[in-house]
C-alpha positions as CSV (number, residue, x, y, z in Angstrom):
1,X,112.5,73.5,93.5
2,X,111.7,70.2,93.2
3,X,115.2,69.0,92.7
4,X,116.0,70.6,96.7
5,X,112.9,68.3,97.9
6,X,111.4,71.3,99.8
7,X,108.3,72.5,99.9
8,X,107.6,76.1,97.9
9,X,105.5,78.6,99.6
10,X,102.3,78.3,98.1
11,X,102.5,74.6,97.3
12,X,99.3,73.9,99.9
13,X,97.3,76.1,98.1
14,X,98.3,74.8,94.5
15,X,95.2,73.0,93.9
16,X,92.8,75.4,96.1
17,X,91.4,77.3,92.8
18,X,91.7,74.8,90.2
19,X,89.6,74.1,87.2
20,X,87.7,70.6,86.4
21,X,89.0,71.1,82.7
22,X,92.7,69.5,83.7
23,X,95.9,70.0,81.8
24,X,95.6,66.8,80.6
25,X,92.5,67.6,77.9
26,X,96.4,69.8,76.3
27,X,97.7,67.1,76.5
28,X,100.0,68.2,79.2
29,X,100.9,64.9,81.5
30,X,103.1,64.0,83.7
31,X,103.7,67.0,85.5
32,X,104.9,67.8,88.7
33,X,103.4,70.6,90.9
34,X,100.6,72.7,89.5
35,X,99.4,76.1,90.6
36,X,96.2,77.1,89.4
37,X,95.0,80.4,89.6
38,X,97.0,82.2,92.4
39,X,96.4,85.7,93.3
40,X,99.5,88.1,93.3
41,X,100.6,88.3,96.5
42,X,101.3,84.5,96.4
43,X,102.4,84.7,92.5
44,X,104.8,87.3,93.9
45,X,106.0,85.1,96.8
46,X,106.6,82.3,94.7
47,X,109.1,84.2,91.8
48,X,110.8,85.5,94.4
49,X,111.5,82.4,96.3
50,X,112.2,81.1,93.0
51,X,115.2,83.5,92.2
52,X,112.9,84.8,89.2
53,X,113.1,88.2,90.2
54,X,113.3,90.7,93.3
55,X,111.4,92.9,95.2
56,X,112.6,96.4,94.9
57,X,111.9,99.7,96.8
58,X,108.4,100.3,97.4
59,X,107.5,96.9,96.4
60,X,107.4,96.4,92.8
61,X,108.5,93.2,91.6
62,X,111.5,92.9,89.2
63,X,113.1,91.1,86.7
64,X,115.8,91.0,83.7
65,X,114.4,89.3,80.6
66,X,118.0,88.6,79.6
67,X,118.7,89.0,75.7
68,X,114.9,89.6,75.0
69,X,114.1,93.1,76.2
70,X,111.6,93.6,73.6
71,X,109.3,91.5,70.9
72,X,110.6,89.5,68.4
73,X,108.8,90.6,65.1
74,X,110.2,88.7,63.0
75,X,109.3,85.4,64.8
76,X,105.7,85.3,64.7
77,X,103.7,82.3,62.7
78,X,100.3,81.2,62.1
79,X,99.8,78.0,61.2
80,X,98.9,77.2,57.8
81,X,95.4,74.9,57.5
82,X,91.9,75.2,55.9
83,X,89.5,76.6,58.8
84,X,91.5,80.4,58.0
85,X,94.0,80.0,55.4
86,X,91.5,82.4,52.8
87,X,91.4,84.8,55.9
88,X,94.6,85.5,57.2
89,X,96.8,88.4,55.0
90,X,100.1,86.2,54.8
91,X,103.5,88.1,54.7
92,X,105.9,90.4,56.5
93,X,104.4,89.7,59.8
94,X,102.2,86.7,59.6
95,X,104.3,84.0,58.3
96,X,102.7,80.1,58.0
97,X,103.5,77.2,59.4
98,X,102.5,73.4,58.5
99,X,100.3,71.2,60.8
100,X,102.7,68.8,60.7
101,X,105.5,71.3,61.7
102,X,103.7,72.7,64.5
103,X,102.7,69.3,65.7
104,X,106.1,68.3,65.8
105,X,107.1,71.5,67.7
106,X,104.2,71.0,70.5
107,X,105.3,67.1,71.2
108,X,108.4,68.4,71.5
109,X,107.0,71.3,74.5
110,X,104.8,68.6,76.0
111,X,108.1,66.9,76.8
112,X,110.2,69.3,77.6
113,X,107.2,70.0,80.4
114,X,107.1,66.4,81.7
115,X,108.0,66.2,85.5
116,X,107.6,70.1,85.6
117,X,106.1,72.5,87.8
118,X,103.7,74.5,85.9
119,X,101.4,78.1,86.9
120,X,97.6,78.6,85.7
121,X,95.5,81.5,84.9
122,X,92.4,81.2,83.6
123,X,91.4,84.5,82.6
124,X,89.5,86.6,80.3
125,X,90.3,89.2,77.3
126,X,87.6,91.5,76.8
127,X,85.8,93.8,79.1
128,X,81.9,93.0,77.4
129,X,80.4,90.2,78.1
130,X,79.3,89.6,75.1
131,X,82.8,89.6,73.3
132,X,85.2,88.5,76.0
133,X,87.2,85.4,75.4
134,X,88.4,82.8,78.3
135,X,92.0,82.3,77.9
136,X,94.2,79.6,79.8
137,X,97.6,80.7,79.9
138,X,100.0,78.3,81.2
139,X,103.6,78.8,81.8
140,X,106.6,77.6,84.0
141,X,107.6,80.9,85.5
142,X,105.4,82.3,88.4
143,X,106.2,85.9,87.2
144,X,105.0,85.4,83.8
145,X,101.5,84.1,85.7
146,X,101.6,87.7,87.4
147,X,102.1,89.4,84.4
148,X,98.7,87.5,82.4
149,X,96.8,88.1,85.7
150,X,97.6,92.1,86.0
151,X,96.7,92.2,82.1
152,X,94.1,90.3,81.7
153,X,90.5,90.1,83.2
154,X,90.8,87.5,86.4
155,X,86.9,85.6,88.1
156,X,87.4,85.6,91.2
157,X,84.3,83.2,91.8
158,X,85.3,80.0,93.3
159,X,82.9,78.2,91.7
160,X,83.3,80.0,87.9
161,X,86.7,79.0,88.2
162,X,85.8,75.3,88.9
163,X,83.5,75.4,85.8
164,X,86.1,77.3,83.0
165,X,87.1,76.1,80.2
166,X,89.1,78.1,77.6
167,X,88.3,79.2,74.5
168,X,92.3,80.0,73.7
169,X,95.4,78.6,75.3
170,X,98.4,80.2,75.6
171,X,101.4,77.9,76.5
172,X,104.6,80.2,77.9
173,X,108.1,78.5,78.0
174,X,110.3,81.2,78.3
175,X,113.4,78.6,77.7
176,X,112.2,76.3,75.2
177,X,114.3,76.6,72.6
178,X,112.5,75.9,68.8
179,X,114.8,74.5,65.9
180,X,114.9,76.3,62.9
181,X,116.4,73.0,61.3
182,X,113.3,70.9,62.2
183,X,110.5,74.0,62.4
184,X,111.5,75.7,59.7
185,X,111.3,79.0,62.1
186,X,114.1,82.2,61.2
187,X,115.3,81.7,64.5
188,X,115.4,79.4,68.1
189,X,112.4,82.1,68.9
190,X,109.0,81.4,67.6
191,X,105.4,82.8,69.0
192,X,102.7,80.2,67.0
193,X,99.5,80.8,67.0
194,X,97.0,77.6,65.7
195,X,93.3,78.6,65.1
196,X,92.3,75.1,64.6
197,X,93.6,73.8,67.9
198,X,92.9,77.1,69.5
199,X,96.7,77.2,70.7
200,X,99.2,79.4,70.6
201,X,102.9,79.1,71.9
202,X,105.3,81.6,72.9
203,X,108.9,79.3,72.9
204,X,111.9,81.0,74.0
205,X,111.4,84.5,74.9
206,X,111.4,86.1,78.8
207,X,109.8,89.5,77.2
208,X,106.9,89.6,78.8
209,X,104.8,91.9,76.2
210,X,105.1,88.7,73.9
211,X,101.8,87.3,76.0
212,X,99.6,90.8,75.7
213,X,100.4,90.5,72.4
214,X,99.8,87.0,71.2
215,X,96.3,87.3,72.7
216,X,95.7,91.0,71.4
217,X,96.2,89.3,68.1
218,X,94.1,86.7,68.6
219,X,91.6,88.8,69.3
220,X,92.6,91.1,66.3
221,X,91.5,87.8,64.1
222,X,88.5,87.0,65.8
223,X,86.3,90.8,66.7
224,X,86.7,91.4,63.4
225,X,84.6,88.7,61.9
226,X,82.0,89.2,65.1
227,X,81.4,92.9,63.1
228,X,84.1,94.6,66.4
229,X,86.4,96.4,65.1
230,X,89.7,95.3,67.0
231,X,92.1,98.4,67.8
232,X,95.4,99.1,68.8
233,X,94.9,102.2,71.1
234,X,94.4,103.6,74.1
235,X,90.8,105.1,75.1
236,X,89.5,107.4,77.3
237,X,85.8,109.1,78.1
238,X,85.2,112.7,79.1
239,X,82.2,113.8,81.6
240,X,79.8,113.7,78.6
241,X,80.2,109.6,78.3
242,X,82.6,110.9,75.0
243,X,84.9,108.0,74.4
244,X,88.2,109.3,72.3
245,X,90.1,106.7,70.9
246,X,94.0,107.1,70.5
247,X,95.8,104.7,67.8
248,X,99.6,104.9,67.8
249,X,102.9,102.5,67.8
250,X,104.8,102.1,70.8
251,X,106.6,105.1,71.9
252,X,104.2,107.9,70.6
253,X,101.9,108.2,73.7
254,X,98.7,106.2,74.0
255,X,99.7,105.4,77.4
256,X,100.8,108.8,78.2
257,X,98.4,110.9,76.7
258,X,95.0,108.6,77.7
259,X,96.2,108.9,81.0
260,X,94.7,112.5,81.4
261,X,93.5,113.6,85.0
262,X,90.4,115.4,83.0
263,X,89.3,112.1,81.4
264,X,88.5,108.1,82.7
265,X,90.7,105.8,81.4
266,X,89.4,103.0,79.7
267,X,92.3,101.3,78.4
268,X,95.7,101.9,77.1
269,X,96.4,100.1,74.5
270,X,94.7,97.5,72.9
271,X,90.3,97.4,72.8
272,X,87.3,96.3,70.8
273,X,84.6,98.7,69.2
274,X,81.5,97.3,69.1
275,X,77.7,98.5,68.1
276,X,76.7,99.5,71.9
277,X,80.4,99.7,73.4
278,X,84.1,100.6,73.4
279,X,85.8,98.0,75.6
280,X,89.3,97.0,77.0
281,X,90.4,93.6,75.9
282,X,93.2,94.1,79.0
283,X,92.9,94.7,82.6
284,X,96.2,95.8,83.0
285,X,98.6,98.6,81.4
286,X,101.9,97.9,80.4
287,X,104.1,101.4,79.7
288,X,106.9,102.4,78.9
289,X,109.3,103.0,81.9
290,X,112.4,104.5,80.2
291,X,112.5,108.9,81.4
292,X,109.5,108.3,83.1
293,X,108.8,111.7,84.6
294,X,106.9,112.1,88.1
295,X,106.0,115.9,87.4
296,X,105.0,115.2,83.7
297,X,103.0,111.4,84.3
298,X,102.2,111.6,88.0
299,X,99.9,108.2,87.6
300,X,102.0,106.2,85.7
301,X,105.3,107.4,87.4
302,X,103.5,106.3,90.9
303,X,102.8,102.7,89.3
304,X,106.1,102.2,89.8
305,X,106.7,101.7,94.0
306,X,103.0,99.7,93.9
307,X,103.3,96.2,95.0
308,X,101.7,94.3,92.4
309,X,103.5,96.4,89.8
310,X,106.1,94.3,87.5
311,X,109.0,96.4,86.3
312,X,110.7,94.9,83.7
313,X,114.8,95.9,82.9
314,X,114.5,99.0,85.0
315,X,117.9,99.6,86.3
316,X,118.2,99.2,90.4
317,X,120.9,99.4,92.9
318,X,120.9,96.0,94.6
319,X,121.6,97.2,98.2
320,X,119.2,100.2,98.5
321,X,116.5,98.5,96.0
322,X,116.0,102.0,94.6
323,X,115.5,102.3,91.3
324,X,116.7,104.4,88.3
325,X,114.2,105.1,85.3
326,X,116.7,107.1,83.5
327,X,119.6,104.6,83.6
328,X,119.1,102.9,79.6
329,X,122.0,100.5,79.7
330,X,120.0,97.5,79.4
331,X,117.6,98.7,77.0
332,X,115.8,101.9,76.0
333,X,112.4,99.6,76.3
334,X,112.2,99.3,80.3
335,X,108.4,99.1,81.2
336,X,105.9,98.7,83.9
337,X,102.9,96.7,84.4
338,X,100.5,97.2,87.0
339,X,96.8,96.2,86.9
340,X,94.5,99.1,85.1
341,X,93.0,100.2,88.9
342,X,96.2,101.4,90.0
343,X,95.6,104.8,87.9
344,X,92.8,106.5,90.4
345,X,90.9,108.0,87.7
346,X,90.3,104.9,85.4
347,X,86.9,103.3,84.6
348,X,86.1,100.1,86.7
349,X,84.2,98.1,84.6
350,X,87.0,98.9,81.8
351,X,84.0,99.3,79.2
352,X,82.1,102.3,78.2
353,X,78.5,101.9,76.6
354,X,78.8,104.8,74.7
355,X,80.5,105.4,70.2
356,X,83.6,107.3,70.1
357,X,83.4,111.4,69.5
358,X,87.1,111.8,68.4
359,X,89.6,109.7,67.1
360,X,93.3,110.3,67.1
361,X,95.9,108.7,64.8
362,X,99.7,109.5,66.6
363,X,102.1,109.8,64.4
364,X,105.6,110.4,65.9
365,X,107.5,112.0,63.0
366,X,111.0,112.3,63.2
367,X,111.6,113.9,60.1
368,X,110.1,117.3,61.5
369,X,108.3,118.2,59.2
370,X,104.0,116.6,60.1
371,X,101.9,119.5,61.8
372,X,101.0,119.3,65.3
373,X,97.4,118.2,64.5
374,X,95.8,118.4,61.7
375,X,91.8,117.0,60.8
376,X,90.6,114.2,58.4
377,X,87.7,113.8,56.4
378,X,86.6,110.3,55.7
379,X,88.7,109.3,53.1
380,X,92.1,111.0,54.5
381,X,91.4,109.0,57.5
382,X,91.2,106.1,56.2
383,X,94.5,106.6,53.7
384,X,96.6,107.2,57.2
385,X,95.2,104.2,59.2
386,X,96.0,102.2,56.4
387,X,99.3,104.2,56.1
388,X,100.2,104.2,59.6
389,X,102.7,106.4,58.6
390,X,105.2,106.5,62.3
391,X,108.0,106.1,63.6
392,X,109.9,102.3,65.3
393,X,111.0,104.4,68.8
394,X,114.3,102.8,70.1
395,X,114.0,99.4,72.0
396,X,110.3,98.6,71.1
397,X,111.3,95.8,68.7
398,X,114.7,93.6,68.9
399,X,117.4,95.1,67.0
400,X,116.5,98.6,66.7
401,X,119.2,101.4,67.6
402,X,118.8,104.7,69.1
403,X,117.6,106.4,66.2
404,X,114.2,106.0,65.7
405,X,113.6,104.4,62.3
406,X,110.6,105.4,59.5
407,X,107.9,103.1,59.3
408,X,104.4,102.6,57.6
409,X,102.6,100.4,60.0
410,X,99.3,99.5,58.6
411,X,96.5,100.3,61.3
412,X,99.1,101.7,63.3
413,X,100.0,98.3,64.8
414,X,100.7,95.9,61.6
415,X,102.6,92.8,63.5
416,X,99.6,92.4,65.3
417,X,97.1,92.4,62.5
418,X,95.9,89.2,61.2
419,X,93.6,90.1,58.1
420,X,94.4,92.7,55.6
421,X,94.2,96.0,56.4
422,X,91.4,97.4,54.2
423,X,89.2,94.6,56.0
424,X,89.7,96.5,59.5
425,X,89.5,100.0,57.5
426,X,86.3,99.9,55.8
427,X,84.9,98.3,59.4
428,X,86.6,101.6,60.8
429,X,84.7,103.9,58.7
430,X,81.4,102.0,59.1
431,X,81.8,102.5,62.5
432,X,83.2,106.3,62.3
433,X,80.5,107.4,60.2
434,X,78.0,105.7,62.3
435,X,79.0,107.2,65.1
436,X,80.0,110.6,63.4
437,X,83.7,110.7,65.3
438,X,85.9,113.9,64.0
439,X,89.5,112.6,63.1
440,X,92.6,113.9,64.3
441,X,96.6,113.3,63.1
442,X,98.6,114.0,65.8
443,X,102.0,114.5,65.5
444,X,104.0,114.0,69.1
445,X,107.4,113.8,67.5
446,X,109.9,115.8,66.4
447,X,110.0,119.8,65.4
448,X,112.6,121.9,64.2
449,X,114.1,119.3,62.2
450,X,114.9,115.1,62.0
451,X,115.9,113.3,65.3
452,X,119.5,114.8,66.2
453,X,118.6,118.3,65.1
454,X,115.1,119.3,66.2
455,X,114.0,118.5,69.2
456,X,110.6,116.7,70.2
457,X,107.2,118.1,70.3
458,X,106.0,119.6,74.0
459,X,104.1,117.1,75.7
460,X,101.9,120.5,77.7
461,X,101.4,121.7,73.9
462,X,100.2,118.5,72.9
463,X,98.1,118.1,75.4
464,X,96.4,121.5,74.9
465,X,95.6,120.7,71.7
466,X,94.2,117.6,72.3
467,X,92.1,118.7,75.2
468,X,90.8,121.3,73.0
469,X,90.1,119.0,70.2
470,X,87.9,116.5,72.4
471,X,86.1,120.0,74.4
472,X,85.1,121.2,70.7
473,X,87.6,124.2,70.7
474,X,88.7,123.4,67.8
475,X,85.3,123.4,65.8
476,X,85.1,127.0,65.3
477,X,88.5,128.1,64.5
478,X,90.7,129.1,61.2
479,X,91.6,126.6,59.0
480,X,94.6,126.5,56.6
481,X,94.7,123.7,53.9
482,X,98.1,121.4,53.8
483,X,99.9,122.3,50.1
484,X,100.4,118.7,50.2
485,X,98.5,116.5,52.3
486,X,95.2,118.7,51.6
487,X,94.0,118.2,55.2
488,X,93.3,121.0,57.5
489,X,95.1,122.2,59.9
490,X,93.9,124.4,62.9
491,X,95.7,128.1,62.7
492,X,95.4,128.5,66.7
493,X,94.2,127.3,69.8
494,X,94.1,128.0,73.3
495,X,97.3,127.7,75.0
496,X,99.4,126.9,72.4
497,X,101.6,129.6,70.1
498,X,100.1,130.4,66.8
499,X,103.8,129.9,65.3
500,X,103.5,126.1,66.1
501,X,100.6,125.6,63.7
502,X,103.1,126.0,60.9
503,X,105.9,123.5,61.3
504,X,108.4,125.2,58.9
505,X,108.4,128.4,61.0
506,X,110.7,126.3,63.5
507,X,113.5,125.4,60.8
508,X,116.4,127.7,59.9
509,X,116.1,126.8,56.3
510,X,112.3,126.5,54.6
511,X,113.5,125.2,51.6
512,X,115.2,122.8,53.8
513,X,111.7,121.9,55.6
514,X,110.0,121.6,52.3
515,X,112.5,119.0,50.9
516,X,112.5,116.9,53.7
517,X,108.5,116.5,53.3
518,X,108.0,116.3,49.9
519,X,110.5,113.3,50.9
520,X,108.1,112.1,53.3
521,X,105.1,112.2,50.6
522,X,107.2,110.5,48.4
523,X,107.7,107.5,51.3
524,X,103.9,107.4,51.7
525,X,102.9,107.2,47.6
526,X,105.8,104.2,47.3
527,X,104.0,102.4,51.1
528,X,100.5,103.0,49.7
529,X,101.4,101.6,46.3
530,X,101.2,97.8,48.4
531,X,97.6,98.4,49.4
532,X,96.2,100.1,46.2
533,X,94.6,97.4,44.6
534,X,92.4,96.7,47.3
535,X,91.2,100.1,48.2
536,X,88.7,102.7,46.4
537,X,89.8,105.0,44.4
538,X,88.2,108.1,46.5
539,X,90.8,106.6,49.7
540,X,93.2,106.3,46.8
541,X,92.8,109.9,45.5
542,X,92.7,111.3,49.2
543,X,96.8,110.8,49.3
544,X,99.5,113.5,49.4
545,X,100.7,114.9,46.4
546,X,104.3,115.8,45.4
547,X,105.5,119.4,45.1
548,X,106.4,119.0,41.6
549,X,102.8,117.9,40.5
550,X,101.6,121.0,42.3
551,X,103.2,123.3,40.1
């Protein structure tokens, strides 16, 4: 804007909720116009003016995110240096970086910012007040502003905000293009995260869900050695204060199946579990918007025509503004965020002093062949977190197809984890055991046989057997032992067909069905083979077994 000369509608108010601790302690100078802290409405105002986005029917904000409709996995880095080298579990998903490298790569952002109009939020991630961390994010888009102030916690205090300093930074430039020639990176993409400077940059990427989770894996560093176990799941809590916890990928229904009339919300996707509490690190949801049904998800599907609400990819006609959740053209990965109030029934304070009665690992199987639920002891449970045994749902990740695509993902949410995965495991099962949580594997994919020949679970059967699971229902039923997996699985429950409980009766062929998962087992034996040497041998020993070494 400031190339026109003209003023920008907010510009009076730029300065009106600004923090003592300047841009210049990040070495951020000379910069044009700065806009500290704006609520939505003006954030809102401003991206539109901008040409960032429209406003669509009902009055949602939109946008296209161009080429990046979903996270790039593959270029995420830590940087490499002495305060957390012996800490961080280097691979796949956390790759290092030299100092020197990213030092070179910020000098090269502070420029590219100089004579720039920049946007502030100075937020907060975590509910407790104990645990929460002040987070600056800055960017150069007024939408991407909106999107860290619906998903993060916001101080509206006047004064607070005068006094915050951050404890994290989180520098946006959607367009900032990184050079795999100079930073060594795999791509002109990079998300860098620096634990020394307490710095992260996310450089050339307009997907959105890259902020959430930069931060959610900050925090996935940090709980951890504070003795929080840091979780990727949604949570909810019944009319007994009995907080169920549901870890799952993208795609196999945290959002969906938290979001249950009968229950509070606490969170959908990413929270802390600490010795009094279970809290939200968000203050925001951000769901998948691809099919979503209005008769099915009533509170997410009315998320969708609330102003305040950022919808991301979803199709729209541009002279009526209506918009089209089934239309996938751009990607299968449309999605919604809108700040956690917007769902009627969700808790305010986004915290819950209470320890988690049930916890729920979602596995969506597209092989056909995992029961509907089955229940862990100890030692089971912690073989499938560490499994994470799912499967990659079409869109969630940059160059995925339509099918969805086997994966192990430790924790159920592995590009996010920063230490290994036995070190958040064994702080899961001191917390489960303190707490005496039952554990459930849920399966809410596919029955009848693989993707393209079965079709996917019932959501309404799903739901009855969760609901009966977290009521106690479930306690006093019949039992039958897996042949392979050796955990039990429930014979009946109310509202659901016995026939169900028994995932072969739905293929034509059982020797077909029984193929298929010995398959599977043998998948999970070669996965757990990378994490062996770190874990017990009763976790070990609590694996599947192939049908051959049955006999």
């Amino acid at each position: 804007m400031k190339y026109l000369e003209f003023d920008t509608p907010a510009i009076k108010h730029a300065k009106e909720f600004k923090s003592d601790y300047g841009l210049k302690n990040h070495g951020l100078t000379y910069l044009d116009t700065v806009y500290w802290n704006l609520p939505t409405p003006a954030l809102v105002e401003e991206a539109v003016f901008r040409g960032e986005g429209k406003l669509v029917n009902g009055g949602a904000f939109h946008v296209y995110t161009g080429k990046w409709t979903a996270r790039a996995a593959n270029d995420k880095y830590f940087v490499r240096e002495e305060s957390t080298e012996d800490k961080i579990d280097w691979g796949e998903y956390n790759r290092p970086m030299t100092p020197e490298k990213f030092n070179g790569l910020f000098a090269r952002l502070q420029s590219y910012w100089q004579g720039e109009e920049l946007f502030v939020q100075d937020v907060y991630a975590g509910a407790h007040p104990e645990y929460r961390l002040p987070v600056r994010v800055i960017s150069d888009k007024a939408w991407s502003a909106h999107f860290a102030r619906n998903m993060l916690q916001t101080e509206n205090d006047l004064a607070k905000l005068k006094q915050f300093v951050p404890e994290f930074t989180v520098m946006v430039a959607p367009k900032f293009k990184v050079d795999p020639r100079i930073d060594g990176t795999l791509s002109e993409t990079a998300i860098v995260i620096n634990f020394a400077q307490r710095l992260a940059i996310v450089a050339n990427s307009e997907y959105a869900g890259e902020i959430k989770k930069t931060i959610f894996t900050i925090m996935n560093f940090l709980m951890p050695l504070r003795d929080v176990m840091s979780m990727h799941c949604s949570a909810n809590v019944g009319k007994k204060n009995d907080v169920a916890l549901f870890f799952g990928l993208s795609g196999t229904g945290k959002t969906t199946l938290s979001a249950d009339p009968k229950r509070r919300l606490i969170g959908d996707d990413e929270h802390g579990w600490s010795d009094d509490a279970v809290f939200n690190y968000e203050a925001g949801c951000y769901a998948k918007a691809i099919r979503l049904n209005e008769e099915a998800e009533p509170e997410i599907h009315a998320c969708t025509s609330k102003f305040g609400t950022i919808l991301e990819n979803v199709i729209f006609d541009p002279a009526s503004r209506q918009i089209d959740l089934d239309d996938e053209r751009i990607t299968e990965n449309t999605r919604l965020s809108y700040p956690l109030e917007y769902i009627p029934n969700a808790v305010p304070e986004k915290m819950v002093y209470s320890q988690p009665k049930n916890i729920v690992f979602l596995t969506a199987d597209a092989q056909g062949v995992m029961p509907p639920i089955a229940r862990l002891d100890m030692n089971q449970a912690i073989y499938h977190f560490i499994s994470g045994y799912t499967s990659k749902i079409a869109g969630t990740e940059l160059g995925l197809g339509i099918e969805p695509e086997i994966t192990f993902s430790a924790c159920f949410g592995a590009p996010f984890m920063v230490h290994h995965p036995y070190f958040y495991a064994n702080l899961l099962r001191q917390k489960a055991e303190k707490s005496g949580a039952r554990i459930w594997l849920v399966n809410t994919g596919w029955v009848g046989g693989k993707f393209g020949v079965g079709k996917r679970i019932s959501i309404r059967h799903t739901r009855n057997m969760l609901n009966a699971a977290l009521d106690g229902k479930l306690d006093h039923v019949e039992y039958r032992k897996d042949k392979l997996f050796g955990f039990n699985i429930p014979t009946s429950c109310p509202g659901v067909p016995d026939e169900v409980f028994e995932p072969s009766n739905a293929w034509g062929n059982k020797d077909d069905y029984w193929k298929k998962y010995d398959a599977l087992v043998s998948r999970y034996i070669e996965n757990f083979k990378l994490y062996a040497s770190h874990v017990p041998d009763e976790v070990k020993n609590a694996g599947p077994h192939r049908l051959r070494d049955l006999k």
